[in-house]
mmCIF entry with sequence, helices, sheets and N, C-alpha, C, O atoms, coordinates in Angstrom:
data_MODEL
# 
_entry.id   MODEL 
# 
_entity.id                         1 
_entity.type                       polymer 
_entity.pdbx_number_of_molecules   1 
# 
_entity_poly.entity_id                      1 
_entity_poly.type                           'polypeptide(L)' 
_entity_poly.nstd_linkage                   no 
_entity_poly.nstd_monomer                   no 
_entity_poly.pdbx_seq_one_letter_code       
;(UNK)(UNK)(UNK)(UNK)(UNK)(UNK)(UNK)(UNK)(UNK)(UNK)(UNK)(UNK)(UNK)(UNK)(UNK)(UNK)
(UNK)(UNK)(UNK)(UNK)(UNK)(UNK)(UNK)(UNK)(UNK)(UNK)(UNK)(UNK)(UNK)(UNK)(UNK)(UNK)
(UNK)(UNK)(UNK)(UNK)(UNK)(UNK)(UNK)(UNK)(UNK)(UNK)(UNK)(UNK)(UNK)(UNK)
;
_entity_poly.pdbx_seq_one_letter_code_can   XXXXXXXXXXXXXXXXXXXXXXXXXXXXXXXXXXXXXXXXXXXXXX 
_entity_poly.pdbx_strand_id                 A 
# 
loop_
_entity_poly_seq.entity_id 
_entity_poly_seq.num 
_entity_poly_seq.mon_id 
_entity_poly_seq.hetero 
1 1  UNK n 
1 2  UNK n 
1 3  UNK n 
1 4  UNK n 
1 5  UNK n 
1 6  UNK n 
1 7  UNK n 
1 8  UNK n 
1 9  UNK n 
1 10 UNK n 
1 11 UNK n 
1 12 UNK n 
1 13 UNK n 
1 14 UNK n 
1 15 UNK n 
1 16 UNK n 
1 17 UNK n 
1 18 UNK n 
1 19 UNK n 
1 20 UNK n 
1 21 UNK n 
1 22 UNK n 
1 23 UNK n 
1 24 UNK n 
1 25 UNK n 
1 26 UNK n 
1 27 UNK n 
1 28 UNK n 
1 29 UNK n 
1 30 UNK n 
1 31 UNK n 
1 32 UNK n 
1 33 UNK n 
1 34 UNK n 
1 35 UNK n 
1 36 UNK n 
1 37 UNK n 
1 38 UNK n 
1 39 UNK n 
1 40 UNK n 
1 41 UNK n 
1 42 UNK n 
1 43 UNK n 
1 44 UNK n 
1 45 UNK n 
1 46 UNK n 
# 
_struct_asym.id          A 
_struct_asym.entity_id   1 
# 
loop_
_struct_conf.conf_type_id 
_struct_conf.id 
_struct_conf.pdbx_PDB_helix_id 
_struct_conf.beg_label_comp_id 
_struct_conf.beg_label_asym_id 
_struct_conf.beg_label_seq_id 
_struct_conf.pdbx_beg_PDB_ins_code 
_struct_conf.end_label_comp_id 
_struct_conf.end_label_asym_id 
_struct_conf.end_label_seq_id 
_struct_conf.pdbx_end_PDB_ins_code 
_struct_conf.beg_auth_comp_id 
_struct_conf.beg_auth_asym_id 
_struct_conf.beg_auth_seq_id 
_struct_conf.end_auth_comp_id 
_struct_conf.end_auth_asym_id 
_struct_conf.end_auth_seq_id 
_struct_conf.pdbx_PDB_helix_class 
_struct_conf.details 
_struct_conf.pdbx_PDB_helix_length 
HELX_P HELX_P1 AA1 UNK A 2  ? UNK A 10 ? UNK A 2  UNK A 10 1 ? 9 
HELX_P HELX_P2 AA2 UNK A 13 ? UNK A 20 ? UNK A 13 UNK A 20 1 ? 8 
HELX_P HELX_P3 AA3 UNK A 28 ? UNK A 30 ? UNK A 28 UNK A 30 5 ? 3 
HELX_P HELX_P4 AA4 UNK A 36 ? UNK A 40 ? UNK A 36 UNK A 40 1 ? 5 
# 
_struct_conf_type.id          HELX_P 
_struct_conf_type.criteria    ? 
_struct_conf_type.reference   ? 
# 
loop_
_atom_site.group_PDB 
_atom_site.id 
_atom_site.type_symbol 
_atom_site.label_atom_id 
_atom_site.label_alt_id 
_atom_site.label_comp_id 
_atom_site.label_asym_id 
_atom_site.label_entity_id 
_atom_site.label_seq_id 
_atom_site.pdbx_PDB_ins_code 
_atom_site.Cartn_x 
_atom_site.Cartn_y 
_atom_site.Cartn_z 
_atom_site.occupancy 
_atom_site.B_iso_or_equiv 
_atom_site.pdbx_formal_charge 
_atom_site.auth_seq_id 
_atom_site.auth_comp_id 
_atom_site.auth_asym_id 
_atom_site.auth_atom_id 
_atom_site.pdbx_PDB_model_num 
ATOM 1   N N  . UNK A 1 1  ? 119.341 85.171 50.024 1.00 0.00 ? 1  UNK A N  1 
ATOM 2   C CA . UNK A 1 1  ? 118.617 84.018 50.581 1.00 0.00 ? 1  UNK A CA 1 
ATOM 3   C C  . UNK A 1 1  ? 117.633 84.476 51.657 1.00 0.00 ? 1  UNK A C  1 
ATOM 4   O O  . UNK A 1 1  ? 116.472 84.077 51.752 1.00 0.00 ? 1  UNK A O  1 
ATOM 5   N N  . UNK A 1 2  ? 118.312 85.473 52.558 1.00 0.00 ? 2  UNK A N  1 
ATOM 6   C CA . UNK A 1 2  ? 117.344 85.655 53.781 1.00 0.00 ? 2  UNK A CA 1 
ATOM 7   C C  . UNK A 1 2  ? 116.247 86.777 53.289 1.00 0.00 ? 2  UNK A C  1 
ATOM 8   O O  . UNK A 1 2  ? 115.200 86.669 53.926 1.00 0.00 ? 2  UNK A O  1 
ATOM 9   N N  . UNK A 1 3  ? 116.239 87.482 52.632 1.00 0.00 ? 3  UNK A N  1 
ATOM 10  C CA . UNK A 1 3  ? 115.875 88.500 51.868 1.00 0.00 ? 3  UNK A CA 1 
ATOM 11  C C  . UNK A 1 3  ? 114.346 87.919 50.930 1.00 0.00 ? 3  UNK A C  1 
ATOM 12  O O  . UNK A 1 3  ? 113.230 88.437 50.935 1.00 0.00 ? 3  UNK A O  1 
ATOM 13  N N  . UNK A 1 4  ? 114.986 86.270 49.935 1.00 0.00 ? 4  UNK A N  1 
ATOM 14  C CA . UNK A 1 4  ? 113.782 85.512 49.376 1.00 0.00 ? 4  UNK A CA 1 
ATOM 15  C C  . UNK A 1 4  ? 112.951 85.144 50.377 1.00 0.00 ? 4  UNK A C  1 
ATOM 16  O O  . UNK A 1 4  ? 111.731 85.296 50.317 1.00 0.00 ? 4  UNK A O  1 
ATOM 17  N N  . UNK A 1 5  ? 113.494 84.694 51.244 1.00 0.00 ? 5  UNK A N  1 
ATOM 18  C CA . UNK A 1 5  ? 112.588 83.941 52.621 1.00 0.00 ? 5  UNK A CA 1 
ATOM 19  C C  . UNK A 1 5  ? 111.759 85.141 52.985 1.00 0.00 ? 5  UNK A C  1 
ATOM 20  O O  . UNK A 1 5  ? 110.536 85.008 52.942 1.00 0.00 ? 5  UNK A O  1 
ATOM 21  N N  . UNK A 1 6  ? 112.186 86.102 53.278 1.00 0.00 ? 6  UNK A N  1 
ATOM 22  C CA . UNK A 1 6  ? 111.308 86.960 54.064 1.00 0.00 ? 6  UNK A CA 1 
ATOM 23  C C  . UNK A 1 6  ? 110.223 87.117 53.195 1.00 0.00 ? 6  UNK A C  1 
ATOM 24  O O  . UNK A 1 6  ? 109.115 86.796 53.625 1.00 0.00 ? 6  UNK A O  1 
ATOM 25  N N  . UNK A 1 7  ? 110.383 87.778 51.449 1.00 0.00 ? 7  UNK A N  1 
ATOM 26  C CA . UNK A 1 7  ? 109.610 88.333 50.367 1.00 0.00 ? 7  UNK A CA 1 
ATOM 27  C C  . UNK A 1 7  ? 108.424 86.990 50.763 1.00 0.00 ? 7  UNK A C  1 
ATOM 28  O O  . UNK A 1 7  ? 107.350 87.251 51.303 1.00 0.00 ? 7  UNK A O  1 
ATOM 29  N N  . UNK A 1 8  ? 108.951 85.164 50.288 1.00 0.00 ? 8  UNK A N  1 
ATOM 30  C CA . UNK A 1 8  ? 107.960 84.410 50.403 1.00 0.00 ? 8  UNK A CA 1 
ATOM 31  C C  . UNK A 1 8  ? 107.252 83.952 51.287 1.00 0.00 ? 8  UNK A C  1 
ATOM 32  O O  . UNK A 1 8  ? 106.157 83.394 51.221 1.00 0.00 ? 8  UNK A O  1 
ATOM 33  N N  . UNK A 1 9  ? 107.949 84.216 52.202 1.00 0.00 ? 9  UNK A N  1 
ATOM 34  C CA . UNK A 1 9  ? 106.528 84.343 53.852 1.00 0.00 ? 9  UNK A CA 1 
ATOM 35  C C  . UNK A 1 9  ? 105.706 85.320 53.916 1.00 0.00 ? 9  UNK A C  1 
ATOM 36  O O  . UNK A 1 9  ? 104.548 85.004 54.188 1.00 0.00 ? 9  UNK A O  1 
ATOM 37  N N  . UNK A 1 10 ? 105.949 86.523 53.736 1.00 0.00 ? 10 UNK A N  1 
ATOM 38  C CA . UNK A 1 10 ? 105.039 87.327 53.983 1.00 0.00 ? 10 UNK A CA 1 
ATOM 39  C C  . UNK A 1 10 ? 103.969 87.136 52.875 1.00 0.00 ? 10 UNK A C  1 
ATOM 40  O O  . UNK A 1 10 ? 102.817 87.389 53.229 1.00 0.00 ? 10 UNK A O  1 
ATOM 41  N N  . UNK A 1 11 ? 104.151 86.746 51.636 1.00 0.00 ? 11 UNK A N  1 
ATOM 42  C CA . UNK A 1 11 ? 102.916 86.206 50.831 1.00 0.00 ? 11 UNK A CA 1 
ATOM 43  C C  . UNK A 1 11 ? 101.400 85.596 51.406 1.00 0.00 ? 11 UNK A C  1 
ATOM 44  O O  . UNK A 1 11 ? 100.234 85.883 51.133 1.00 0.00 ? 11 UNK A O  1 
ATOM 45  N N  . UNK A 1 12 ? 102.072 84.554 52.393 1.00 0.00 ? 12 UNK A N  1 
ATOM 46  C CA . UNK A 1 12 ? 101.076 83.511 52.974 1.00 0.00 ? 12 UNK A CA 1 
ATOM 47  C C  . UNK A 1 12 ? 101.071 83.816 54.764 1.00 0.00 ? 12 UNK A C  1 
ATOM 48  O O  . UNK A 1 12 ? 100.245 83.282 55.504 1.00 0.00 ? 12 UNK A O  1 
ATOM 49  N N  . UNK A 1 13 ? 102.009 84.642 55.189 1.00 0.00 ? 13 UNK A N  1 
ATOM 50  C CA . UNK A 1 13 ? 102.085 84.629 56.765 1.00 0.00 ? 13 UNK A CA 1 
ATOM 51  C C  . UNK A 1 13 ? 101.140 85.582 57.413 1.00 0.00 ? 13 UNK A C  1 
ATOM 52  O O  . UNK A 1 13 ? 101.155 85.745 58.633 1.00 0.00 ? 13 UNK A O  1 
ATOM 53  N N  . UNK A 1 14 ? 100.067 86.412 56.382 1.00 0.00 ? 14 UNK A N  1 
ATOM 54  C CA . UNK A 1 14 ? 99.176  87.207 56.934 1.00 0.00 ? 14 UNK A CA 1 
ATOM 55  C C  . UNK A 1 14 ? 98.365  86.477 57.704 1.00 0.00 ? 14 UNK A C  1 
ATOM 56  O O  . UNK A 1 14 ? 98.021  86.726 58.859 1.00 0.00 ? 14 UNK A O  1 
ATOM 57  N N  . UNK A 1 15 ? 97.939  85.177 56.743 1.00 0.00 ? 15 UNK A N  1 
ATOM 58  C CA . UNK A 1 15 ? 96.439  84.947 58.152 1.00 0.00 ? 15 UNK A CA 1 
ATOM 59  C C  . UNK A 1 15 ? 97.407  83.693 59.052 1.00 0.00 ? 15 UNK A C  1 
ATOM 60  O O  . UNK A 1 15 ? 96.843  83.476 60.124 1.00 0.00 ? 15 UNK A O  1 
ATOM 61  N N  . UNK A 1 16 ? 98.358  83.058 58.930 1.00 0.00 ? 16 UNK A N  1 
ATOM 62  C CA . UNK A 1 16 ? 99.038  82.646 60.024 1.00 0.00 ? 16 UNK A CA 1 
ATOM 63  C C  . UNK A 1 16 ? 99.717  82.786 61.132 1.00 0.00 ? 16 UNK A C  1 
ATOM 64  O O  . UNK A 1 16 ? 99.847  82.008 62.077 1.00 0.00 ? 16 UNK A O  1 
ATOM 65  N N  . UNK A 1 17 ? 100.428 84.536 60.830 1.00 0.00 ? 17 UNK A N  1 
ATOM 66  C CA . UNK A 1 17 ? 101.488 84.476 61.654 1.00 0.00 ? 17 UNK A CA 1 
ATOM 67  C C  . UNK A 1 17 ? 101.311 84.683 63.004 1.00 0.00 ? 17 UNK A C  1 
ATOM 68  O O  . UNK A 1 17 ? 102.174 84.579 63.876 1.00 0.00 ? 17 UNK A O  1 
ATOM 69  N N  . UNK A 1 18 ? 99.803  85.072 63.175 1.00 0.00 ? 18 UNK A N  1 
ATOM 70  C CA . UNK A 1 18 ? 98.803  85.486 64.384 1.00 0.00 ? 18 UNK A CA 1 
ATOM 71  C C  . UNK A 1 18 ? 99.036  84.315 65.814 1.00 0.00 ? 18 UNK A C  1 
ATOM 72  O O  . UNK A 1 18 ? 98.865  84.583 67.003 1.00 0.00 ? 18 UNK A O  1 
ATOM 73  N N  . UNK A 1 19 ? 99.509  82.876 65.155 1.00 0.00 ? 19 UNK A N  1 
ATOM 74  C CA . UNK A 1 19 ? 99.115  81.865 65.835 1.00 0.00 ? 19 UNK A CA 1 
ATOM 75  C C  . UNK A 1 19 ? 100.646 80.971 65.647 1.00 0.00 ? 19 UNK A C  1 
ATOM 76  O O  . UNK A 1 19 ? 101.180 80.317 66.542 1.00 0.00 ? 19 UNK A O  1 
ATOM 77  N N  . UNK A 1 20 ? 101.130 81.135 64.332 1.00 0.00 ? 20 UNK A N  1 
ATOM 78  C CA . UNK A 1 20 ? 102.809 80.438 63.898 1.00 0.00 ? 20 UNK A CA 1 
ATOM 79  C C  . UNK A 1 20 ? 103.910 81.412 65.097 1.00 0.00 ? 20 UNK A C  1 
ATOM 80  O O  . UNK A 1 20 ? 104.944 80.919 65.548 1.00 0.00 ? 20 UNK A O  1 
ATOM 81  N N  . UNK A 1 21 ? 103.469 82.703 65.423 1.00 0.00 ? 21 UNK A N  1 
ATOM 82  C CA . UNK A 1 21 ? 104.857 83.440 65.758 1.00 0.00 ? 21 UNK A CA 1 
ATOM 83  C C  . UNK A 1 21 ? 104.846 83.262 67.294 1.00 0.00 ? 21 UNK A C  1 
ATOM 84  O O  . UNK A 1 21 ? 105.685 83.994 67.819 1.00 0.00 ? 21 UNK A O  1 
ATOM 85  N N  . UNK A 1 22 ? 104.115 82.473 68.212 1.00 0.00 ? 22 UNK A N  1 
ATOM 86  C CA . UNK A 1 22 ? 104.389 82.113 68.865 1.00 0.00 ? 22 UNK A CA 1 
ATOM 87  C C  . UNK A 1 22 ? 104.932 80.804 69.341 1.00 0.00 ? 22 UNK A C  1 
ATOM 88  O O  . UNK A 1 22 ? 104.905 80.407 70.506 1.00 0.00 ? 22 UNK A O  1 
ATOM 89  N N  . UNK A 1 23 ? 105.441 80.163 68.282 1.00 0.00 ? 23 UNK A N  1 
ATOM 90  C CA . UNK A 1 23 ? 106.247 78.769 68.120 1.00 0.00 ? 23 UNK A CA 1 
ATOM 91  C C  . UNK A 1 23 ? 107.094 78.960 67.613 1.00 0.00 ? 23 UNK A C  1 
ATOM 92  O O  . UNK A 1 23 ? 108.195 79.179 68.118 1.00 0.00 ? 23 UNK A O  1 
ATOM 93  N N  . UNK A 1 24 ? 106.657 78.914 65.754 1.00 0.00 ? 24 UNK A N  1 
ATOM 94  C CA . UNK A 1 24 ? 107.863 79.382 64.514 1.00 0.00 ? 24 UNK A CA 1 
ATOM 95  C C  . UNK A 1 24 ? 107.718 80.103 64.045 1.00 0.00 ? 24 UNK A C  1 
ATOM 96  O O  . UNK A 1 24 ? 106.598 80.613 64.017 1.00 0.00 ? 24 UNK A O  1 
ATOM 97  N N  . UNK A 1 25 ? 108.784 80.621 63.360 1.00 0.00 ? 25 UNK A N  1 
ATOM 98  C CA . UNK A 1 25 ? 108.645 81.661 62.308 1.00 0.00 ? 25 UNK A CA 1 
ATOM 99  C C  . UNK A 1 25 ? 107.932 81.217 60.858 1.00 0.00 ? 25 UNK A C  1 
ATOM 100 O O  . UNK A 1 25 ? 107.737 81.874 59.835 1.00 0.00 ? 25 UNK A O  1 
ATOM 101 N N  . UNK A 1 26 ? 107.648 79.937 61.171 1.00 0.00 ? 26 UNK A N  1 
ATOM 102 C CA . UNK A 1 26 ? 107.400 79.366 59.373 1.00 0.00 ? 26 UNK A CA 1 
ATOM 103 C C  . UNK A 1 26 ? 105.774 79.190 59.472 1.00 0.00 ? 26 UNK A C  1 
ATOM 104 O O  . UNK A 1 26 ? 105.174 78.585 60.360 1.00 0.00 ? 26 UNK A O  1 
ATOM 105 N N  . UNK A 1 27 ? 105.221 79.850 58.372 1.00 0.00 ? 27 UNK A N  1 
ATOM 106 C CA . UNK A 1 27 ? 103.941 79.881 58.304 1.00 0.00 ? 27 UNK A CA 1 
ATOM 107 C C  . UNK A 1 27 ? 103.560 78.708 57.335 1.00 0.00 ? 27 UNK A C  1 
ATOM 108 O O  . UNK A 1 27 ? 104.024 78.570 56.202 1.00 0.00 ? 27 UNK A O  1 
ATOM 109 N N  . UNK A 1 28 ? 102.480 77.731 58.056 1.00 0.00 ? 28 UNK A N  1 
ATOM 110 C CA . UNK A 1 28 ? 102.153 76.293 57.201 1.00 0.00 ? 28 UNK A CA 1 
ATOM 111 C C  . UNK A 1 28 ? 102.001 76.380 56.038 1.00 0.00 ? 28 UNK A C  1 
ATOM 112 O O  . UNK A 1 28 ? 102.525 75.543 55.303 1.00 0.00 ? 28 UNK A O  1 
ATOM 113 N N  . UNK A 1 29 ? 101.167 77.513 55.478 1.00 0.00 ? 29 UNK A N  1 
ATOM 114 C CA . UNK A 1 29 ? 100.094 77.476 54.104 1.00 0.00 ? 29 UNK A CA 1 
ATOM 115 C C  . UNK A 1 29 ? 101.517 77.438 53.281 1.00 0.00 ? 29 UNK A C  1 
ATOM 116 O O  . UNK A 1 29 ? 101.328 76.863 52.209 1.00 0.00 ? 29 UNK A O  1 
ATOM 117 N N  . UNK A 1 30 ? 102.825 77.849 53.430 1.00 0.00 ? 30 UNK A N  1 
ATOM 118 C CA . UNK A 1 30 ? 103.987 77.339 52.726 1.00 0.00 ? 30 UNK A CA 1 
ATOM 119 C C  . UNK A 1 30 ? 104.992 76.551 53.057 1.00 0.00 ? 30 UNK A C  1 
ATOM 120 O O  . UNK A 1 30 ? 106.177 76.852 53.203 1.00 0.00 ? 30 UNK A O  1 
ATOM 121 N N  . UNK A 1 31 ? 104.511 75.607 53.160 1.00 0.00 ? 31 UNK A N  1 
ATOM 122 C CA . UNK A 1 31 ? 105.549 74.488 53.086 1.00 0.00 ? 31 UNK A CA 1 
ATOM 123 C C  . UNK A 1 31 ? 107.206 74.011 52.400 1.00 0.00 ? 31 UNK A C  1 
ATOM 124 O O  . UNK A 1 31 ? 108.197 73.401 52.802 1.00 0.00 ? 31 UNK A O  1 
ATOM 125 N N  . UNK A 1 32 ? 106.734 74.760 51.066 1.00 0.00 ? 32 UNK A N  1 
ATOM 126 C CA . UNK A 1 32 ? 108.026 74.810 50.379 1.00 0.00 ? 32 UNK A CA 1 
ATOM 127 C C  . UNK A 1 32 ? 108.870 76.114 50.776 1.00 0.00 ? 32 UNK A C  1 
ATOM 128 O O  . UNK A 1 32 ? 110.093 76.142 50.638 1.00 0.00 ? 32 UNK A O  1 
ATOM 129 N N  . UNK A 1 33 ? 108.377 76.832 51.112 1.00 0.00 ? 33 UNK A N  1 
ATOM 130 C CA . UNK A 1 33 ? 108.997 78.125 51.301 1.00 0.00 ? 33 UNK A CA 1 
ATOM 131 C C  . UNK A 1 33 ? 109.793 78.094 52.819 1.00 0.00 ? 33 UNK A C  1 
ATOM 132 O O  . UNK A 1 33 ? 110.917 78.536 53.059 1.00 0.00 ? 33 UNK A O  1 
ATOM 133 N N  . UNK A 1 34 ? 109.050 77.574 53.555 1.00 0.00 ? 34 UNK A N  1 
ATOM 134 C CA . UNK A 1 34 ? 109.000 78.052 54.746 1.00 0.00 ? 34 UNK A CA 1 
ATOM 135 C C  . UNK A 1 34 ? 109.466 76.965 55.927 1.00 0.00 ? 34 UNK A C  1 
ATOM 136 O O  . UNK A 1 34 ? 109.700 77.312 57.084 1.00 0.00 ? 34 UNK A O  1 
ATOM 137 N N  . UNK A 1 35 ? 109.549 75.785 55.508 1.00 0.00 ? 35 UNK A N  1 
ATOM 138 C CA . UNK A 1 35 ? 109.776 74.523 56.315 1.00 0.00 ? 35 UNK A CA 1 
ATOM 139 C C  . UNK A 1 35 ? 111.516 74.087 55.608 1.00 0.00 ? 35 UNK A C  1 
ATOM 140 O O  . UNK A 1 35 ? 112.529 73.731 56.209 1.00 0.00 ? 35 UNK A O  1 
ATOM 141 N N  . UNK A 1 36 ? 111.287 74.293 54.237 1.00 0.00 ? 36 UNK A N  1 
ATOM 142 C CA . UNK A 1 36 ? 112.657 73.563 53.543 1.00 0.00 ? 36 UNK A CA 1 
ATOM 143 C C  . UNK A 1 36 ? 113.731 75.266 53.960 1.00 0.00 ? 36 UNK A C  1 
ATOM 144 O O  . UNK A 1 36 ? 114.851 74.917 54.332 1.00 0.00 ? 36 UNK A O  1 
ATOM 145 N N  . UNK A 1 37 ? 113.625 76.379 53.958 1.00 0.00 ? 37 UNK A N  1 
ATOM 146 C CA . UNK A 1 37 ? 114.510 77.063 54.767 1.00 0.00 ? 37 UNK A CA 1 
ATOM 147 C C  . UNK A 1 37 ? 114.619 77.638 56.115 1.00 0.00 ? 37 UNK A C  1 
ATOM 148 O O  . UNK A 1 37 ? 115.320 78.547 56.559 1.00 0.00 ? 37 UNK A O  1 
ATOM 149 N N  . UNK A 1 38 ? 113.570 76.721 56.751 1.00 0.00 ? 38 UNK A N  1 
ATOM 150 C CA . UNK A 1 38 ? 113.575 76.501 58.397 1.00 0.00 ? 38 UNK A CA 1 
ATOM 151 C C  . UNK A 1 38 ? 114.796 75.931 58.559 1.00 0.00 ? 38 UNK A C  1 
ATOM 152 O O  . UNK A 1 38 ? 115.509 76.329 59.481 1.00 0.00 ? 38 UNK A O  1 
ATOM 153 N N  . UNK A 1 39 ? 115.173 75.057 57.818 1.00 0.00 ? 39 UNK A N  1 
ATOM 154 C CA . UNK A 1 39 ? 116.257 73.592 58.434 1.00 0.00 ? 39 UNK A CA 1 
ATOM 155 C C  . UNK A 1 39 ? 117.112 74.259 57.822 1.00 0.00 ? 39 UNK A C  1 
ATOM 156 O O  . UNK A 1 39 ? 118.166 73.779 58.238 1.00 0.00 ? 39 UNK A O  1 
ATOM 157 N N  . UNK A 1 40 ? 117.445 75.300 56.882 1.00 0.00 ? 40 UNK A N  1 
ATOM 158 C CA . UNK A 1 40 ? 118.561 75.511 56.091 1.00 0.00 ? 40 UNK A CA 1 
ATOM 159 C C  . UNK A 1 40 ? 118.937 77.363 56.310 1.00 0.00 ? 40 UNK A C  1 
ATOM 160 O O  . UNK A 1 40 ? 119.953 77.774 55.749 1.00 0.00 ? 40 UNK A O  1 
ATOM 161 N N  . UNK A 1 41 ? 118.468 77.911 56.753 1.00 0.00 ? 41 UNK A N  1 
ATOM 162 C CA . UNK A 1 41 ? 118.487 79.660 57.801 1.00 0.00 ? 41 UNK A CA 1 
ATOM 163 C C  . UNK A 1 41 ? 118.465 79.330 58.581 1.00 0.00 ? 41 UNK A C  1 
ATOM 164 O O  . UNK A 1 41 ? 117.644 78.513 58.998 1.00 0.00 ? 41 UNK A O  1 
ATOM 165 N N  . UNK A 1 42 ? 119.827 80.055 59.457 1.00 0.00 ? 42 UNK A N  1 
ATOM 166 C CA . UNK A 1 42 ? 119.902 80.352 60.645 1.00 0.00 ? 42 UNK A CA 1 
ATOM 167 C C  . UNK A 1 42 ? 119.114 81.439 61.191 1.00 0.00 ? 42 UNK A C  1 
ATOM 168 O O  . UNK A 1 42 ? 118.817 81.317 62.379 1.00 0.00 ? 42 UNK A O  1 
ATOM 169 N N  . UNK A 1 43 ? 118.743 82.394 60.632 1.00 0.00 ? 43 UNK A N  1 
ATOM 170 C CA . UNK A 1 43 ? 117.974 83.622 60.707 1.00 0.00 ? 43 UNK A CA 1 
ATOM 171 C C  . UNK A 1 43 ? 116.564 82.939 61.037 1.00 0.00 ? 43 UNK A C  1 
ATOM 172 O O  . UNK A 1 43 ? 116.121 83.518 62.029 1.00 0.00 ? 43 UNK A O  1 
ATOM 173 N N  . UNK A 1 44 ? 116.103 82.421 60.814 1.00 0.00 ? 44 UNK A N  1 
ATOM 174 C CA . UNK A 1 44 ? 114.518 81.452 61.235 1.00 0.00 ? 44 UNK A CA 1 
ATOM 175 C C  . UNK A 1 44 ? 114.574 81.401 62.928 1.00 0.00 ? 44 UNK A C  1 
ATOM 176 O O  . UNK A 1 44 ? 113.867 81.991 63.744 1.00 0.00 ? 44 UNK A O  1 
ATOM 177 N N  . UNK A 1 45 ? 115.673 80.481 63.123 1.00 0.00 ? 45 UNK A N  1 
ATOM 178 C CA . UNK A 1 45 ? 115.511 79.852 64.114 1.00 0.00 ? 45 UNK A CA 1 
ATOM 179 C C  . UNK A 1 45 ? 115.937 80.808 65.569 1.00 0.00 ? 45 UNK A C  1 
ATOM 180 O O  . UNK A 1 45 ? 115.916 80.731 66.798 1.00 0.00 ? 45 UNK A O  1 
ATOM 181 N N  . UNK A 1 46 ? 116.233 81.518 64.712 1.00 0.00 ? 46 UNK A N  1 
ATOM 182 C CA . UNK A 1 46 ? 116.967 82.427 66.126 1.00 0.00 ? 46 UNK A CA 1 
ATOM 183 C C  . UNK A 1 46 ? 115.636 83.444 66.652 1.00 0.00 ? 46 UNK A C  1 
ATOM 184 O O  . UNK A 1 46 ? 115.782 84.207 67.608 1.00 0.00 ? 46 UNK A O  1 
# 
């Protein structure tokens, strides 16, 4: 699980993470990826 999350963020977290990694770990341009295992990884939030 934490392993998919990582593979599908880094897809889209290049031109975000510049500006996301000082809030969240979840980069917008994925929504499905990145918001629906925000609420469901503990590994995100920490």
């Amino acid at each position: 699980m934490v392993l998919h999350w990582l593979t599908s963020r880094g897809r889209c977290m290049s031109q975000t993470w510049s500006y996301t990694s000082s809030h969240i770990s979840v980069p917008m341009p994925c929504p499905r990826h990145g918001l629906t295992l925000a609420y469901n990884n503990p590994y995100v939030m920490a």
